[in-house]
VOGU-3710 file (C-alpha; in Angstrom, 3 decimals, decimal comma):
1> xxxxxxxxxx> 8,190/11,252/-20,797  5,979/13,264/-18,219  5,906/10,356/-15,671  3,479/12,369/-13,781  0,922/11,912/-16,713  1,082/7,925/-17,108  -1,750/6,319/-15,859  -0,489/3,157/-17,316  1,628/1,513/-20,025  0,654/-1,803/-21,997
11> xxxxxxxxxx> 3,055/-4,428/-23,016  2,787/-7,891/-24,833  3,009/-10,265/-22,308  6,014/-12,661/-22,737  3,184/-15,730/-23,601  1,076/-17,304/-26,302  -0,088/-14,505/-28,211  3,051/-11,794/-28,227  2,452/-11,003/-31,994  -1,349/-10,518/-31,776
21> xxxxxxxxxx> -0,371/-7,817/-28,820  2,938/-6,171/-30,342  0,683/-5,599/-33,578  -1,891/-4,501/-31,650  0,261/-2,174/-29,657  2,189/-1,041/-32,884  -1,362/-0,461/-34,970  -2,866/2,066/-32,071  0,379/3,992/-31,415  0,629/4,504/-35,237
31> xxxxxxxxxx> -3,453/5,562/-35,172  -2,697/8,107/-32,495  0,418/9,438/-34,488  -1,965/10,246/-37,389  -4,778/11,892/-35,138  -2,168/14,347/-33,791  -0,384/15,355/-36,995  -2,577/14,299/-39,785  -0,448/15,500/-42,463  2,183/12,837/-41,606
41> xxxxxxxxxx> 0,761/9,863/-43,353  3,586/7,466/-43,035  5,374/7,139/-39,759  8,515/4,979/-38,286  7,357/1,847/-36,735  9,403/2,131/-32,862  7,418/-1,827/-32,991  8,669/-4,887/-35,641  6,056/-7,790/-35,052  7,124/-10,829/-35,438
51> xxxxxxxxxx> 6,302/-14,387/-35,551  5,882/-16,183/-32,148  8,750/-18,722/-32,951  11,097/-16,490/-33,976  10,677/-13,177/-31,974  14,123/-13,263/-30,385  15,224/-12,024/-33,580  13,927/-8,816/-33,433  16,931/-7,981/-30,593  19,652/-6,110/-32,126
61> xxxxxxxxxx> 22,703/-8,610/-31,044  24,504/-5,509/-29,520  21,454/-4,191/-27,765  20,418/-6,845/-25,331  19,995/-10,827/-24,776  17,647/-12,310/-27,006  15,191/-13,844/-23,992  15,188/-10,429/-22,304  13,617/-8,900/-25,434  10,508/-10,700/-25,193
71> xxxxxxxxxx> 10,370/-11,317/-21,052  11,358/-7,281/-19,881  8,728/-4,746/-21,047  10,867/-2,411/-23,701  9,268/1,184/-23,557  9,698/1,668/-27,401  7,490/-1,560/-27,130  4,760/-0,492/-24,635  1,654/1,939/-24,983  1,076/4,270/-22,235
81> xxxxxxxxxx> -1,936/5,876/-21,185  -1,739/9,375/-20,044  -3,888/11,907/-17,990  -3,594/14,456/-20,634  -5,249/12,415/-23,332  -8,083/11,796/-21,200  -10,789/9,228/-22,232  -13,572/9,709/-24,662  -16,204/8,834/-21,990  -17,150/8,667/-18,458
91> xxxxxxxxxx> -16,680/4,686/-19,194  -12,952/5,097/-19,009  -10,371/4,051/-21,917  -12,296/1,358/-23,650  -10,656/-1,583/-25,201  -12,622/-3,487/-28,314  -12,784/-4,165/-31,697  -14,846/-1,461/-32,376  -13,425/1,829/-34,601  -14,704/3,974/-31,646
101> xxxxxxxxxx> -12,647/2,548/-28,951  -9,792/4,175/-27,586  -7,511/1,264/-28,097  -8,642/-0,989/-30,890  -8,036/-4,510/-31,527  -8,169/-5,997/-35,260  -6,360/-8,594/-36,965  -6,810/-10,779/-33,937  -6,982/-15,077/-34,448  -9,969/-15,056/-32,054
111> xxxxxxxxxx> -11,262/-11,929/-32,915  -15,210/-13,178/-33,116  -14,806/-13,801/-28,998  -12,931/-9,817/-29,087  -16,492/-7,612/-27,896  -16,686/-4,432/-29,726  -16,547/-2,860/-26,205  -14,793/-5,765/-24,369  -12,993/-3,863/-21,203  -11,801/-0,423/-20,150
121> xxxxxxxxxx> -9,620/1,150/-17,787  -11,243/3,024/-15,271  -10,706/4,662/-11,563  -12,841/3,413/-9,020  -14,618/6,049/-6,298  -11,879/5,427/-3,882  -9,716/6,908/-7,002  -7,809/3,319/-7,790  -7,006/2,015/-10,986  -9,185/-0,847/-12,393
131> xxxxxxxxxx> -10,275/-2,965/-15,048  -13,527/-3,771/-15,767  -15,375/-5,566/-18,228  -17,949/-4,326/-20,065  -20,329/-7,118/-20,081  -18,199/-8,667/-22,677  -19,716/-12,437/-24,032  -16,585/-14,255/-22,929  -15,447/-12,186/-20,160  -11,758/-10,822/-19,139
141> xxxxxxxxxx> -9,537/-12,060/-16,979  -6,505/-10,173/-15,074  -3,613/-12,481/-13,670  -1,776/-11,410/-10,418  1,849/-12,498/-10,395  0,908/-16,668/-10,818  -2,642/-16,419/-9,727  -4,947/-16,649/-12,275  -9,172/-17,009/-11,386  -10,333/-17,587/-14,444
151> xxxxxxxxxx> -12,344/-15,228/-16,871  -15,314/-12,935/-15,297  -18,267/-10,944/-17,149  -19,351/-7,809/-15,738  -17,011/-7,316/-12,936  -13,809/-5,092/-12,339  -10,534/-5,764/-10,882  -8,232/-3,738/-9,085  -4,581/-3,197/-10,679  -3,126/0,077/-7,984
161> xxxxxxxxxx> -3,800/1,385/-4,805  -3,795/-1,396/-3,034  -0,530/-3,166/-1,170  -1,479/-6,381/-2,542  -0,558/-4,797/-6,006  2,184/-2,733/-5,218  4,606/-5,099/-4,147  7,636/-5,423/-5,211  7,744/-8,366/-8,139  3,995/-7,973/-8,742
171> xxxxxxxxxx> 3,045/-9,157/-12,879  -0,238/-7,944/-14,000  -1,897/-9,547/-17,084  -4,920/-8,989/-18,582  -5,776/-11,648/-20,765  -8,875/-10,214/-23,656  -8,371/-14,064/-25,348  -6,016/-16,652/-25,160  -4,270/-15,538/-28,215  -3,953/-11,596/-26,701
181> xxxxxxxxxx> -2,457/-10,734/-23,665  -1,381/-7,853/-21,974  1,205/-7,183/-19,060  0,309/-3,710/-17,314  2,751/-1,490/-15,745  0,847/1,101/-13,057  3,085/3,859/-11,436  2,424/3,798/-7,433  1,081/6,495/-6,891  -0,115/8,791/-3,653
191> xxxxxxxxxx> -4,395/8,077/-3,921  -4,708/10,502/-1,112  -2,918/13,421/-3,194  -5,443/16,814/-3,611  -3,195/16,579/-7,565  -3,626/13,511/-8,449  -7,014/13,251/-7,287  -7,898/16,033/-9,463  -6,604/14,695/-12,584  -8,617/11,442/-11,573
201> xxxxxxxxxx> -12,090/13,489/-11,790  -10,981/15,061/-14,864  -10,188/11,358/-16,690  -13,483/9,914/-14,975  -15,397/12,927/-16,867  -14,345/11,890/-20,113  -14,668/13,787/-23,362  -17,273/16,162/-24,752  -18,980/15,338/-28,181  -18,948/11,759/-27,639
211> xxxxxxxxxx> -22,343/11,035/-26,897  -22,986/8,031/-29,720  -20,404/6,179/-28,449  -21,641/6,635/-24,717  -25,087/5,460/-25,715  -23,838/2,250/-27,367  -21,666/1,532/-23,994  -24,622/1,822/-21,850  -26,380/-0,408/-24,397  -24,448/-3,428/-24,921
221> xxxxxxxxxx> -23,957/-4,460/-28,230  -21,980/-7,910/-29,248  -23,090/-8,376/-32,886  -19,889/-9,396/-34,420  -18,779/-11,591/-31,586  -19,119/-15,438/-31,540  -21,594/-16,978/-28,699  -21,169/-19,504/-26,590  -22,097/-23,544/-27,746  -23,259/-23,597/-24,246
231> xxxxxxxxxx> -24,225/-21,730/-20,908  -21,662/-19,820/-19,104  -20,885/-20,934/-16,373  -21,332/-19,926/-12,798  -18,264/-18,884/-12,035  -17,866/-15,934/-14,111  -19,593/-14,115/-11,495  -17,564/-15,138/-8,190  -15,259/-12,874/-6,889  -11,735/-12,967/-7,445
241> xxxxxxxxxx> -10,151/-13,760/-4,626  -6,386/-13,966/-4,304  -4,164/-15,900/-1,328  -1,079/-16,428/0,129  0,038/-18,178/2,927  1,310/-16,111/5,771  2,214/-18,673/8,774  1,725/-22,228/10,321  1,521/-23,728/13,463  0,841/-27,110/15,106
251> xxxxxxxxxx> -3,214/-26,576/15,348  -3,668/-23,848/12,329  -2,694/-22,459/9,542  -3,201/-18,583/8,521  -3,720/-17,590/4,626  -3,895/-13,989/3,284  -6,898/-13,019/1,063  -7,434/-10,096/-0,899  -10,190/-9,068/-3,312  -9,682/-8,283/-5,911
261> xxxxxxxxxx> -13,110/-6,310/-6,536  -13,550/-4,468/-3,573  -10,052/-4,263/-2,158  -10,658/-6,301/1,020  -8,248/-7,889/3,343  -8,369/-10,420/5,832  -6,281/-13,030/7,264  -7,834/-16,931/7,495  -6,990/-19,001/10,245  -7,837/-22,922/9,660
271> xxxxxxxxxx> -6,682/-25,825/11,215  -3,856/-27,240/10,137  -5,119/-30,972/9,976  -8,417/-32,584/10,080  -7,908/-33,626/13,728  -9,152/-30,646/15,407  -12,243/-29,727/18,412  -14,767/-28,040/16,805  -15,812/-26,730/20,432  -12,863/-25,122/21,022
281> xxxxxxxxxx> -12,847/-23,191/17,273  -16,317/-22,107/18,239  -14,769/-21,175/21,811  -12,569/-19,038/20,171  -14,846/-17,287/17,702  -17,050/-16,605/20,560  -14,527/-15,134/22,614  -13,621/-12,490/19,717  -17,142/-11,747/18,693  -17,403/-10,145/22,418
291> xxxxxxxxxx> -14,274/-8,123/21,734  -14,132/-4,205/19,924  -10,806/-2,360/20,891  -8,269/-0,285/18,802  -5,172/-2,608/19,653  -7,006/-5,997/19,289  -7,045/-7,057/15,678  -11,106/-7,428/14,443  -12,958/-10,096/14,199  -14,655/-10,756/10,736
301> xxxxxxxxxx> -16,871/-13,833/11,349  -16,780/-18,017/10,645  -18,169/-20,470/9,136  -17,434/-23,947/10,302  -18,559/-26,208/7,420  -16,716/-28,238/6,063  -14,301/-27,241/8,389  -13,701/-24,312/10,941  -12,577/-21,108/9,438  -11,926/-18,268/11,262
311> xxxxxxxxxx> -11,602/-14,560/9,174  -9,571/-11,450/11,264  -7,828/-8,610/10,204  -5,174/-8,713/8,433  -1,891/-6,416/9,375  0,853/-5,844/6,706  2,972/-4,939/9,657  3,638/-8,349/10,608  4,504/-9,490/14,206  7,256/-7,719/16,458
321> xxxxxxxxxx> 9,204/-11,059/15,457  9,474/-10,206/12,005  10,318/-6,737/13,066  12,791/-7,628/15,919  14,494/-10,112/13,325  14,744/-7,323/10,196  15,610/-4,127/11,661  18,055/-2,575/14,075  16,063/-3,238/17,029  12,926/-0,987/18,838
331> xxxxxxxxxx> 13,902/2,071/20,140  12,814/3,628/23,589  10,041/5,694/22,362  8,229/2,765/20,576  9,026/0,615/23,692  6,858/2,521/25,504  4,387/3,008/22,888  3,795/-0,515/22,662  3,521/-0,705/26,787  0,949/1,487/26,483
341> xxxxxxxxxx> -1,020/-0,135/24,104  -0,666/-3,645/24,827  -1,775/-2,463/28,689  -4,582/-0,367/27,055  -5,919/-3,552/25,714  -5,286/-5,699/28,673  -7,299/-3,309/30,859  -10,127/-3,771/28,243  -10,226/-7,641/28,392  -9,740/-7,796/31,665
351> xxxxxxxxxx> -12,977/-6,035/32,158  -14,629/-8,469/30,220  -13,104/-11,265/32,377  -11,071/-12,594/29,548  -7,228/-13,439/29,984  -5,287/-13,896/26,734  -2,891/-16,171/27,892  -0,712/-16,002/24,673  0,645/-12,683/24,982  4,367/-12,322/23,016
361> xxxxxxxxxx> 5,908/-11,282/20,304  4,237/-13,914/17,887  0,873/-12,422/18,771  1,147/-8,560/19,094  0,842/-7,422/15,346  1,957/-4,498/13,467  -0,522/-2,141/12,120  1,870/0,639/10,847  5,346/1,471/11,660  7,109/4,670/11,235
371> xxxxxxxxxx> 10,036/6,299/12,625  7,550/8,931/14,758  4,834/6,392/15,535  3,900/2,579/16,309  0,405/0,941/16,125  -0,319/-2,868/17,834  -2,400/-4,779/18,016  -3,184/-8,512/20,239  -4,170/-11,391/18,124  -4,339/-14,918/18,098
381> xxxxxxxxxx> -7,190/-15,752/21,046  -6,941/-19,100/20,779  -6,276/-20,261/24,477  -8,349/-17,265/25,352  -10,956/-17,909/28,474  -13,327/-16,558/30,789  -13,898/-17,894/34,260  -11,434/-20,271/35,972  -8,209/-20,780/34,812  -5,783/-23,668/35,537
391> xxxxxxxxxx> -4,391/-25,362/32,349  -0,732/-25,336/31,334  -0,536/-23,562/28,328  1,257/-20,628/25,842  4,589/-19,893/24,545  6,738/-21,020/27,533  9,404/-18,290/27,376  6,644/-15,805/27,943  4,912/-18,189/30,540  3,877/-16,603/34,148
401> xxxxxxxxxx> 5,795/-18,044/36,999  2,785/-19,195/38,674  1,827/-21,542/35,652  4,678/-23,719/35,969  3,549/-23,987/39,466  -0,108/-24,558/39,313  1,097/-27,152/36,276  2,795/-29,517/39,789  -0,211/-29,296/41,988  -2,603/-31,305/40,224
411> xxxxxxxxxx> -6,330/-31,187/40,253  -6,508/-29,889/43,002  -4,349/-26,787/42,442  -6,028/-23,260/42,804  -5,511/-22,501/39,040  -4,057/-18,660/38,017  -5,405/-15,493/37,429  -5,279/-12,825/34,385  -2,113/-11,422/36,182  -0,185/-14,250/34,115
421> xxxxxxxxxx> -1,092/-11,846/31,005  0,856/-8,610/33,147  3,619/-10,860/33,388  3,657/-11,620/29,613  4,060/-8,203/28,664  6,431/-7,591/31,096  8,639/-10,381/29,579  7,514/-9,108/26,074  9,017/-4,776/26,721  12,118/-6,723/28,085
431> xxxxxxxxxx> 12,658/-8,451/25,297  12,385/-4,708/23,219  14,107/-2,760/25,272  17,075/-4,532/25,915  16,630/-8,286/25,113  16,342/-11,518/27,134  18,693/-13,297/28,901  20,205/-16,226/26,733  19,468/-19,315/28,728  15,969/-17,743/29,381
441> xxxxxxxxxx> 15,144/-18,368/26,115  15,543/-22,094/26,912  14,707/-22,619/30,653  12,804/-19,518/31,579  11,198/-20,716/34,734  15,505/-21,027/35,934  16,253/-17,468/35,732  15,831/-14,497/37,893  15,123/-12,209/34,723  13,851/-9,084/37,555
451> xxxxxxxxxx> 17,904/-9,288/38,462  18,100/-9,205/34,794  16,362/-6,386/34,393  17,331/-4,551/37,389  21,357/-4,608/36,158  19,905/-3,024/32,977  18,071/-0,326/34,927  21,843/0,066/37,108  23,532/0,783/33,717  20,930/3,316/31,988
461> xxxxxxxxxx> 18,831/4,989/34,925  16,133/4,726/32,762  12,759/4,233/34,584  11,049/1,716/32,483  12,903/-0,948/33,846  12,314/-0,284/37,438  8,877/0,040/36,018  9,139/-3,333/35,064  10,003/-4,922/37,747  8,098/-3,175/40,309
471> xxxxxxxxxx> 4,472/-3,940/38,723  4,928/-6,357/36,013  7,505/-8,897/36,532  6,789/-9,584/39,784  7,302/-13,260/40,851  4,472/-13,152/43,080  1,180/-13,095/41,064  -1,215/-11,473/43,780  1,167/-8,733/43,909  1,661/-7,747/40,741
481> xxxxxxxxxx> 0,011/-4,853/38,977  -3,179/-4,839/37,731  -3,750/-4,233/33,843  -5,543/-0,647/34,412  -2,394/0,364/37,035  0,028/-0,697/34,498  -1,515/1,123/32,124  -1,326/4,098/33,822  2,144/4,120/34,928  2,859/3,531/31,669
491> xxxxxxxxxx> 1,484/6,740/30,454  3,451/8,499/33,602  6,203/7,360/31,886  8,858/9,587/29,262  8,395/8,772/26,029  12,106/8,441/25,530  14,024/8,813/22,416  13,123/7,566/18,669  16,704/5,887/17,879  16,328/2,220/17,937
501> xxxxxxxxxx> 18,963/0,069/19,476  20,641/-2,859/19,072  19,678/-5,972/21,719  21,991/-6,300/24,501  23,510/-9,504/25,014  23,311/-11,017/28,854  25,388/-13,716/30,591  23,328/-17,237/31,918  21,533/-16,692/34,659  19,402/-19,311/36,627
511> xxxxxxxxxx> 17,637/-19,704/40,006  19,289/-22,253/43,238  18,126/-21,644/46,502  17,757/-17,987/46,568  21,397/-17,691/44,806  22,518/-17,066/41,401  25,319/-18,714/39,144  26,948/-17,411/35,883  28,486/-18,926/33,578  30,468/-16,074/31,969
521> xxxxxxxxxx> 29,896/-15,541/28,218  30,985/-13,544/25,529  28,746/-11,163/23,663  26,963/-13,432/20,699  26,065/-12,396/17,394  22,731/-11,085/18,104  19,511/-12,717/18,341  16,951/-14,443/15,909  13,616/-16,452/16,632  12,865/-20,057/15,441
531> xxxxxxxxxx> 9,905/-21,111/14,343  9,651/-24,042/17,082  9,228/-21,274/19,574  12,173/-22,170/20,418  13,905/-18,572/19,757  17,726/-19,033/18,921  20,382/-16,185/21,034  23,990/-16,070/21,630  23,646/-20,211/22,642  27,117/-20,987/21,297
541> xxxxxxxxxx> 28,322/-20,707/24,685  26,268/-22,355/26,722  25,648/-25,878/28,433  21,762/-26,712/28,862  20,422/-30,135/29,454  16,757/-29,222/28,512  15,229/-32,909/29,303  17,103/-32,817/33,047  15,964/-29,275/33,408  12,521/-29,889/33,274
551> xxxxxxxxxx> 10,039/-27,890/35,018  12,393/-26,518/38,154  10,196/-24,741/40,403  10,123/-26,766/43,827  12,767/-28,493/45,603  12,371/-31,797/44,301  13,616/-30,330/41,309  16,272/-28,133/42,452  18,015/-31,033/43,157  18,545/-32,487/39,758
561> xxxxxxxxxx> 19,673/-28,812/38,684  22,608/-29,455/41,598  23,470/-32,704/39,760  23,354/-31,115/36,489  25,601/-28,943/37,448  28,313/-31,870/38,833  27,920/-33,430/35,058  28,989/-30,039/33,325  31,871/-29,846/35,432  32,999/-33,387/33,662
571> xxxxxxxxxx> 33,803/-32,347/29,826  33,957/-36,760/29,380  30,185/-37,273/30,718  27,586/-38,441/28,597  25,263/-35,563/28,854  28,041/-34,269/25,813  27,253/-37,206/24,114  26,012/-36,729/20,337  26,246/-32,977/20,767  28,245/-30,880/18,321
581> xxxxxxxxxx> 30,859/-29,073/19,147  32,847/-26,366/16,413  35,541/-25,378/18,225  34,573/-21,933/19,988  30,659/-21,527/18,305  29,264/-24,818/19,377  25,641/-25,375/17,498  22,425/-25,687/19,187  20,909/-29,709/18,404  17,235/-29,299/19,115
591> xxxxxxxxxx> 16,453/-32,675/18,529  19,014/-34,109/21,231  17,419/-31,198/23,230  21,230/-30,006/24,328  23,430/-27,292/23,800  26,852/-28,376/23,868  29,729/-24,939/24,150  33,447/-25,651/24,961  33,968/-22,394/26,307  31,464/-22,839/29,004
601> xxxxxxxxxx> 32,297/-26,731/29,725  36,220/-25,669/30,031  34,764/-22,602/32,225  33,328/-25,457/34,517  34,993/-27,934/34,875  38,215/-25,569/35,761  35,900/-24,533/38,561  35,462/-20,795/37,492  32,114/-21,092/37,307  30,679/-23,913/39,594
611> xxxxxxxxxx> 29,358/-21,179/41,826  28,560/-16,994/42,127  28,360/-14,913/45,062  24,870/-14,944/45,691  23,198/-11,576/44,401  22,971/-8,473/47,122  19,676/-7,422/47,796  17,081/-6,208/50,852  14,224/-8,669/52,088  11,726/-6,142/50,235
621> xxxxxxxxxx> 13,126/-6,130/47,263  10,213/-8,225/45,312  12,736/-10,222/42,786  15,881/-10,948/44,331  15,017/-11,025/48,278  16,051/-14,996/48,667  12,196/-15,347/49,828  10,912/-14,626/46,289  13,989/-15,073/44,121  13,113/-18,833/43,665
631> xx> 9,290/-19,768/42,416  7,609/-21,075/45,879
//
């Protein structure tokens, strides 16, 4: 078999029906036998039919299990189309019960609701494969995988060419009548290729000499078949629209939609219960109707009755989560690619006065992925604003330092500016290049993560992080770097190399009075996100009281971190209460809201650990001078 010539192959779907298409599959194969060498009148069936109820007796016992003869396509079983038999008309490779079709179906129970032209396969003008039916009186219907929308007249669906359809695990069925179904197999092929593009136009030309049958295509004619006891209804005629859910969150929920006609994509963001602010869905939708930029994903419009519904692009990339969480890690090269882009953006919204405020790896999305190239793009505007800024708000491990201090001040506090987006992205290439700090994953505003970064930049000389911590993760907001200067160091920067790297793993690190403590770790497992936002690292060594940390930016505070810090030196306090403990990889309880490691209790309370030098550095260094080092 020239697998370069399929177009398709037909097979009897494993359903109601098998026998009607295994005979009809066996009678056209044996037709097409005959055309080719007519003196060969009788040929060997490669099909048996048989009877619904009893088709797992057509397996040989030695060949293969009964079930899998009727549920896995058998190519002795299947018909395949081919390039090189071409199609009598321009219309394709018509399917009917009329003598003239290429693929005819007879001896059918339903066969009065069978058109004589009922569908054909055809290529569409961006060269994909479809099916489309030919005005048939009952209509055609083509099931994706478990979705099924019903029978259409008139319309086409698309069955290759599209990612929707080429995924792995993807069923197609076209279903003529209930009683006769077919599953479709399409080889994925390259739609771009000058070849295969070629034999496309030749198929699409069809066949000389077969006017008649062209001119009773164009003219529909349904004689034979059975009509309707009633109007058909309307929704024969709606597009076939196919879903999946792609993520949920605690205001909205995102669905995947692809149509099936035209080939369209989009993502749908709804809310995720009925007790949402309309304002604030129209707030959004505003916001992203003002925005057109390469690495923004595009806004496709809403509707907002019966309830808000907001339609975006849709990336098959996914988010640098999924990525960070499936591969090896991001090497240096793409690092800086997505610094560059991510700034690129932020320079453009910050012209327009509008600060994200959601920026991390959740919300920068994937367009394509390659080992030479990486394309992103920011989505989810949702806490989006123009104007004055003040509320507390976003993924907190990606949170600006000066929003868990505007958060203490009250209403009288001066609010933040679009810096706290710099800052987000700063925290965001960290987490790429070389991965966070453990802890900071739990009690970000504790941790110096410029010293962080600045021991990484010790170890590899590489400039990006001395990039970072000179103009993006700056403590103080007023001076760090503007989105158009980071931008532009970012493009002074080398692009470094394309092998991607495996996180680095970092010891605790958090902020007292200008000092730092460790509490020495050994390297984890590697990192993975939750889906509470609370993103899971090496925490099977670490003791963090989340409730008593709270919100630890002023002195008030830095008190109860002191006490803290007395309790973990005591292995019998309560604070270790309820925790769970398994014996050197302790687990992480959200719900008590503590990690609980022996390792790092016995650390303490032997009194390795109660205290560190505090960190060497010059009064202008911006993130560890003892004047910045703490949030004030």
């Amino acid at each position: 078999m020239n697998d370069e010539d399929t177009i398709l192959t037909m097979y009897p779907a494993p359903d109601v029906g098998y026998s009607n298409a295994i005979g009809a599959i066996k009678h056209n194969k044996e037709r097409d036998m005959k055309r080719s060498n007519p003196a060969t009148s009788k040929v060997s069936p490669s099909i048996k039919p048989v009877n619904e109820r009893t088709r797992e007796s057509t397996a040989e016992p030695e060949q293969v299990d009964k079930q899998e003869q009727v549920d896995v396509p058998d190519s002795e079983n299947g018909y395949r189309l081919t390039f090189s038999n071409g199609a009598k008309t321009s219309f394709g490779f018509v399917i009917g019960c009329d003598p003239q079709s290429d693929f005819v179906l007879k001896g059918i129970e339903d066969i009065k609701r069978i058109s004589r032209y009922h569908f054909a396969f055809q290529f569409d003008d961006e060269y994909r494969l479809i099916v489309k039916d030919l005005t048939s009186t009952w209509g055609t219907s083509v099931k994706y995988g478990d979705q099924d929308r019903g029978l259409r007249v008139g319309t086409h669906w698309i069955i290759s060419g599209c990612p929707f359809v080429e995924q792995e695990g993807m069923d197609i069925v076209v279903k003529v009548v209930s009683s006769l179904k077919f599953l479709v197999k399409v080889p994925i092929r390259n739609i771009h290729s000058p070849e295969y593009r070629e034999k496309v136009d030749r198929f699409r030309q069809g066949m000389t000499g077969t006017e008649d049958l062209f001119r009773k295509l164009q003219i529909r004619t349904s004689q034979s078949t059975e009509r309707p006891s009633k109007p058909l209804t309307p929704h024969l005629t709606y597009p076939v629209i196919c879903t999946k859910d792609i993520g949920k969150g605690a205001f909205g929920k995102v669905t995947y939609h692809w149509n099936a006609k035209t080939g369209e994509e989009y993502a749908v963001k709804v809310p995720t219960h009925n007790k949402y602010v309309k304002s604030e869905w129209e707030h959004e939708a505003m916001i992203m109707g003002r925005i057109s930029h390469p690495h923004v994903v595009r806004f496709l419009g809403a509707t907002y009755d019966p309830q808000p519904s907001l339609s975006i692009e849709y990336m098959w990339g996914g988010s640098l989560v999924s990525h960070l969480a499936g591969s090896e890690g991001f090497s240096r090269f793409e690092t800086v690619q997505v610094l560059r882009q991510a700034t690129d953006a932020l320079e453009y919204l910050h012209g327009l006065k509008i600060t994200h405020r959601d920026i991390s790896t959740s919300n920068i999305l994937v367009y394509y992925r390659n080992p030479d190239s990486i394309f992103i793009k920011l989505a989810d505007f949702g806490l989006a604003k123009e104007g004055r800024l003040a509320t507390f708000c976003g993924n907190k491990v990606y949170l600006a330092p000066e929003i868990y201090e505007n958060s203490e001040s009250g209403p009288d506090s001066e609010g933040y500016t679009s810096a706290v987006d710099i800052w987000s992205t700063g925290v965001v290439v960290t987490e790429l290049l070389c991965g966070l700090p453990d802890g900071f994953l739990i009690s970000p505003n504790l941790f110096n993560i410029g010293e962080y970064v600045r021991e990484y930049h010790h170890e590899t000389r590489d400039p990006l992080p001395l990039f970072l911590i000179s103009s993006m993760l700056v403590v103080k907001a007023k001076k760090r770097a503007s989105a158009s200067e980071c931008h532009q160091g970012a493009l002074r920067l080398p692009d470094g190399d394309k092998t991607p790297r495996k996180l680095k793993q970092s010891s605790f690190k958090a902020v007292t009075d200008g000092s730092t403590f460790r509490i020495p770790v050994n390297e984890g497992p590697g990192r993975f996100r939750g889906q509470d936002g609370l993103d899971g690292a090496s925490l099977d060594r670490y003791i963090v009281g989340v409730e008593e940390f709270g919100t630890v930016t002023h002195e008030k505070n830095r008190s109860q971190v002191r006490r803290l810090l007395d309790k973990m030196k005591n292995p019998e306090h309560r604070l270790f209460v309820g925790s769970v403990v398994n014996g050197l990889g302790g687990d992480f309880d959200i719900k008590d809201g503590t990690s609980i490691i022996s390792d790092a209790a016995k650390a303490i309370s032997e009194g390795e650990t109660a205290a560190s030098q505090p960190v060497q550095s010059s009064p202008s260094d911006p993130i560890t001078s003892p004047s910045t080092a703490i949030w004030n």
